[in-house]
N, C-alpha and C positions, 0 to 999 in steps of 0.2 A: 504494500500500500504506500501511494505516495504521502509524505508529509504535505505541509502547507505550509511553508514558510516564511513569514511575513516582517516587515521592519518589529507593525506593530505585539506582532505575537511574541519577539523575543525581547521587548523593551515590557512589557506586562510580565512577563517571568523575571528579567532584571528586578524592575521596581517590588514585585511580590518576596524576591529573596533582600532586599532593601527591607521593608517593613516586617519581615521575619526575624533580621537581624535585632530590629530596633525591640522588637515585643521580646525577642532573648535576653538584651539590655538590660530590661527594666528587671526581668524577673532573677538575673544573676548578681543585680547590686544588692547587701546587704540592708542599706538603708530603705529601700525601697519593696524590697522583695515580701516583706508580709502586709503594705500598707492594702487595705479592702478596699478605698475607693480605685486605688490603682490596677486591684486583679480587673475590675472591667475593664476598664481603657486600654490594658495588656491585651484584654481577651478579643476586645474588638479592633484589633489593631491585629494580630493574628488570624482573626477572620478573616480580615479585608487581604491579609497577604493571600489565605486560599483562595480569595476570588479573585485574586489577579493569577495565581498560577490555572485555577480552571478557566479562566478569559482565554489564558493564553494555549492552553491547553483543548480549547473550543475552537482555536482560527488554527489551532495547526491541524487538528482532527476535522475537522468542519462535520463536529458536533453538534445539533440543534438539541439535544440531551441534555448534554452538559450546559447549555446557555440557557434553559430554560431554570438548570437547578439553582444557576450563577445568582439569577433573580433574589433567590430566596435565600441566601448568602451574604448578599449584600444587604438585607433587610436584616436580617441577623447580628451583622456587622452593626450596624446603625444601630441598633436597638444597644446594643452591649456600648457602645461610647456614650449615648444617652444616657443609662444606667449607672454609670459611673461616673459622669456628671454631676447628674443628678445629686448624686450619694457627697462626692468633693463638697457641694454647692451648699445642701440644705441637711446632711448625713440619712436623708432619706430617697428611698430607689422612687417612689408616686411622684407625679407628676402631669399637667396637661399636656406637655410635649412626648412624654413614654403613652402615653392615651391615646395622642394622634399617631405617632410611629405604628405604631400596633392596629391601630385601624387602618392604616396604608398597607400593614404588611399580609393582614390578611385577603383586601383586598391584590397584591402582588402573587402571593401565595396561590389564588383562584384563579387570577388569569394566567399565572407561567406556565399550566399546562394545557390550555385553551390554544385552538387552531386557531393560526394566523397573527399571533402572536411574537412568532422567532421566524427568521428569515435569510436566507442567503442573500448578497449582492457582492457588486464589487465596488473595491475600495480600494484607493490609494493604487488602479492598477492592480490590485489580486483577490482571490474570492473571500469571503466574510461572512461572518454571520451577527447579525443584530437583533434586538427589539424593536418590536414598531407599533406602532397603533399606540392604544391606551396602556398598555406594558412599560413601553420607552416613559412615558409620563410618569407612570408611579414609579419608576424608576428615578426619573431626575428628580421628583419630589421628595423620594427619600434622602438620596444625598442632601438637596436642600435644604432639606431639614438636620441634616446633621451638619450642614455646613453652620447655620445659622446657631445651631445648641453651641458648637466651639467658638464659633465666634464669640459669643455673648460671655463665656466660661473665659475666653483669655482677654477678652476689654475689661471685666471686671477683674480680671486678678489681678492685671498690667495695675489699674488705675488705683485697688487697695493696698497695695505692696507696699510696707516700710521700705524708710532708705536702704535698707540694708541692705536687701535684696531686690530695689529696685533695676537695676542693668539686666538682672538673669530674669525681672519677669517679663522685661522689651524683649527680650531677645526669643522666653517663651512664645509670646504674641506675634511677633513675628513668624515665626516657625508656624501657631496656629492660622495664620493671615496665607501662609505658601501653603499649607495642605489644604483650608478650606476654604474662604472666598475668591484665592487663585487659581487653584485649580480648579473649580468651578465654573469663574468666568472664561479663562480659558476654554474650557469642556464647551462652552455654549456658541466657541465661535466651527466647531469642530460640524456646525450646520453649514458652516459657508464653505470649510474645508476640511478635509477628513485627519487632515494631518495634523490639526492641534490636539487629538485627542493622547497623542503621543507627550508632547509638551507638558497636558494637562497632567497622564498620570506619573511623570516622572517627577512635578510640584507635590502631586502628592504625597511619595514615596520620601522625599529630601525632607520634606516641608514637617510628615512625621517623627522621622528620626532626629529634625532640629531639636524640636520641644519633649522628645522624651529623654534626648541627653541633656537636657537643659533641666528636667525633672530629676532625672538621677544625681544631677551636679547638686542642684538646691531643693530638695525635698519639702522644706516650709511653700512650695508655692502650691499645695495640694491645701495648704492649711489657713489659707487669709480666708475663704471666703464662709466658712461653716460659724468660726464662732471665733472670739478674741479673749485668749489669758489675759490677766491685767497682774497678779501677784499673788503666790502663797507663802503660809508663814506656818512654821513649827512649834507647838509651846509643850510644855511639860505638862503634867497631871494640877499641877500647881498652879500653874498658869501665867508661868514666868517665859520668854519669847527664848528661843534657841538657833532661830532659824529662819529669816527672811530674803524672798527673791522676787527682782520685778520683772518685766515684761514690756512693760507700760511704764508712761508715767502718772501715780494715782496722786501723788505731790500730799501721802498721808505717812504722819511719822508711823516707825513701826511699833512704839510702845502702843500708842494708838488702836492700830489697826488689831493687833492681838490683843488689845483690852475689850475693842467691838466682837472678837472670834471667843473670848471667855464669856460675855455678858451674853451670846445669842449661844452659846452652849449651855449656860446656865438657864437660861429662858426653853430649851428646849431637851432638859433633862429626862423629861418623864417619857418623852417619844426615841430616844438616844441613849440606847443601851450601848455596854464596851465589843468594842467591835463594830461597829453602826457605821452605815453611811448616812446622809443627811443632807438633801439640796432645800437651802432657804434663798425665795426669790427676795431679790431687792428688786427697788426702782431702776435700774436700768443694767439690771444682770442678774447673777446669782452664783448663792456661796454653798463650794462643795465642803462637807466637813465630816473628816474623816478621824475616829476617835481608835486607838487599842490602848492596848495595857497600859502605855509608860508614856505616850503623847499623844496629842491630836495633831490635827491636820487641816486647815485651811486654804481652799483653794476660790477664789474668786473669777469669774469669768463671764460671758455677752451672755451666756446662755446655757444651757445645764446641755451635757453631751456621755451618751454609754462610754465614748473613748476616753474623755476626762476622767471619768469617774473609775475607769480601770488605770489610768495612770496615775492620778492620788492614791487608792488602795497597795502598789504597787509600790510606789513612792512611800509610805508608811509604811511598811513591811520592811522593807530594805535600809530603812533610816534608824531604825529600832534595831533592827537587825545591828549594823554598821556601829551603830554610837550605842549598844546595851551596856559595856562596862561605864559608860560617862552616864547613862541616864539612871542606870540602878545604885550611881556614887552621887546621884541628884547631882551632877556638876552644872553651875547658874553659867560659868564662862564663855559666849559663845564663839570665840575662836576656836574651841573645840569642837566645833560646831561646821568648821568651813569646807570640809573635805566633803558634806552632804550636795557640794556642787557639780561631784562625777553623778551623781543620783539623778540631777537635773539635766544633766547633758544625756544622760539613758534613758529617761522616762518622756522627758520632753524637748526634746535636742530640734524636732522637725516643727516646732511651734515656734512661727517668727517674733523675733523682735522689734517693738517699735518705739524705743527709748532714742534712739539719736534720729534725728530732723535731717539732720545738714551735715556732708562732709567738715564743717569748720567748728563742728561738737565734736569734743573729746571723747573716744570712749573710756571710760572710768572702770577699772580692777582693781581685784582687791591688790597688794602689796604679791600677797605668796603665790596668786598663780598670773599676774602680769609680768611680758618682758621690757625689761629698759637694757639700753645699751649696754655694751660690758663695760668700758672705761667708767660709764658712772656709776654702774652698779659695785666696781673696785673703789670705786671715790667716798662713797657712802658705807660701805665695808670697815673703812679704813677709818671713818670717821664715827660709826656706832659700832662696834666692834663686840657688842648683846643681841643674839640675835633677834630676839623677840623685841629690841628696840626699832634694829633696823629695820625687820618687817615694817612694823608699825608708822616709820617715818616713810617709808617706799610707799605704804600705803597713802598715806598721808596729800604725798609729793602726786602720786599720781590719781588724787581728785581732785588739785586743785588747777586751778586757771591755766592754760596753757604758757609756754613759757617761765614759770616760776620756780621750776629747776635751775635755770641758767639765773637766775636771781637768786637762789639762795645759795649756788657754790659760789659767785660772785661774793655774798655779802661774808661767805664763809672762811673765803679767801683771804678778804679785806681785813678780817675777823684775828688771823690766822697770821699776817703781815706785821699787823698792831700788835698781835702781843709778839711777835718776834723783834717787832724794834724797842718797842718797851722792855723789855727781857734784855737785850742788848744794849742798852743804857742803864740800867740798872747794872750790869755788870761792870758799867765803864766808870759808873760813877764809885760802885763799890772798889774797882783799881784804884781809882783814883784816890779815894779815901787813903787806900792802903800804903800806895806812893806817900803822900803828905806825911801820913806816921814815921815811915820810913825816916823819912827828910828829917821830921823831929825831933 
């Protein structure tokens, strides 16, 4: 049997081993690899690689079988990035866009194996097989509908994205700008000439694999649009603070904020047994508060979430765990306290930050896990020579104002100058004393 080999038949296998690659990506990075909204968007993204290999695998066979199954492939496809949208967007799969998908797809489903439906012609110069009639329609409408779901899913992440991570959410959106409203426009010029359809799906293939390495590089951009941490805090059974971290900034002191997590744990004793979880709405959020044996757990945030609530439980187990000989020795010090920041980086490492505004904000660490250069860090060494001093001063140095390191080795210098000449007149003047007696 002869093959059929087409430009477009081996540029639909290319781009299909292209987004196969990209759905391997996601699923082989660590950070990425158990997040749930991401299994659909994986899943549909895999899909869509099987339908480009049976596309291609239709124009070499001139299959009308297989183009008819392609139909309901790509419906499938679509459904599973809606899905997982969906899930990123609001942590829930319901939706009126999953309602209309699903009513196209069963209509798609009904007509793909309806006569006159799928067709041969030629194209681009060699023989083809296409959709036409009402098929090719619900076919472009599905795409368009999933062009439209990504679109909306990366203009709102681009536009909510802290500084921090804003570069990698442009470059996200972009990525979703080449796989779905360009490649679409493209695709629609593919009526005037056959030949863009090639253009169109190699935008898509690129245009996928932009934004899921740009997913795997920065994982928080799965997480701006569901709900926003603002700060949790630690206290003992007592109700003294061990432990605070922000997110945000709530601009509320921390003795504060854990005197409000004692007074709304005391007001809700009789429902908050040990062991308990506990979501109390505010006005314009809500606090997760998680109690065991030896401390509670404070977590505040946009909106109460199943994932939050397994990562505070998670986060209390492991802190207790981590700090039992300090918390069963009641130790108040909360520098013993600071190492529960590997805790935050495991439990909540994928939840963005939105404390610095502007490149011309300093980012502020603590003393013991910020770098400063080495020549100063030997400067300061040399000059607190305790470490629990020099901690404390590193820390110090690096929350204050920028530039005010080169102002205090300056003054330190100055400092340091002065009593060297003072030192050395006094020595001169004690010679000289000495001399005079001498003379006497």
């Amino acid at each position: 049997m002869d093959l059929n080999w087409t430009f477009e038949g081996i540029v639909d296998l290319a781009v299909a081993t292209i987004l196969l690659i990209a759905s391997i990506l996601s699923y082989l990075e660590p950070k990425t690899k158990k997040i749930k909204s991401l299994f659909f968007i994986r899943l549909g993204i895999f899909i869509m690689a099987i339908f480009f290999y049976v596309d291609g695998m239709t124009i070499l066979f001139l299959n009308t079988i297989l183009s008819r199954v392609n139909a309901i492939i790509l419906f499938i496809s679509i459904t599973s990035l809606i899905i997982g949208v969906n899930y990123i967007s609001t942590e829930s799969f319901n939706s009126i866009s999953l309602i209309i998908i699903c009513c196209l797809g069963a209509i798609i489903c009904y007509l793909a194996f309806q006569p006159g439906t799928v067709e041969k012609n030629i194209q681009m110069g060699s023989l083809n097989i296409n959709w036409v009639g009402i098929l090719e329609i619900m076919g472009v409408l599905v795409q368009t509908m999933g062009v439209i779901i990504l679109f909306i899913w990366g203009l709102r992440t681009w536009l909510g994205a802290p500084f921090l991570i804003k570069r990698e959410a442009l470059i996200f959106f972009i990525g979703i700008l080449i796989t779905g409203p360009g490649s679409l426009i493209i695709y629609l010029f593919f009526y005037w000439d056959p030949i863009f359809i090639i253009y169109s799906n190699l935008m898509m293939g690129f245009g996928n694999l932009i934004f899921i390495i740009i997913i795997l590089k920065e994982p928080k951009l799965l997480y701006i649009l569901p709900f926003t941490i603002y700060r949790i805090a630690v206290k003992d059974r007592s109700g003294f603070p061990l432990f605070d971290h922000d997110w945000t900034e709530l601009h509320i002191d921390e003795k504060i904020f854990t005197g409000f997590v004692n007074a709304v744990q005391l007001m809700s004793e009789e429902v908050m047994n040990v062991g308990g979880l506990l979501d109390i709405n505010l006005e314009k959020g809500i606090l997760i508060l998680n109690e065991s044996k030896l401390i509670t757990v404070g977590l505040v945030a946009s909106k109460t979430s199943k994932l939050l609530r397994e990562c505070v439980v998670q986060f209390t187990q492991d802190f207790e765990q981590k700090f039992e000989r300090e918390l069963k020795k009641s130790v108040k010090d909360i520098s013993q306290y600071v190492g529960a920041f590997e805790l935050i980086e495991k439990y909540f490492s994928n939840f963005p930050y939105k404390i610095i505004k502007s490149k011309k904000q300093p980012l502020l660490l603590t003393g013991k896990f910020a770098q400063i250069p080495l020549e100063i860090e030997n400067k300061l060494k040399s000059i607190f020579p305790d470490e629990k001093e020099y901690e404390a001063v590193k820390t110090e140095l690096l929350n204050s104002p920028l530039g005010i390191c080169s102002e205090f080795f300056a003054l330190y210098n100055n400092l340091m100058d002065e009593t060297k000449r003072i030192s050395e007149e006094k020595t001169r003047y004690l010679n000289d004393g000495i001399d005079s007696d001498k003379k006497i």
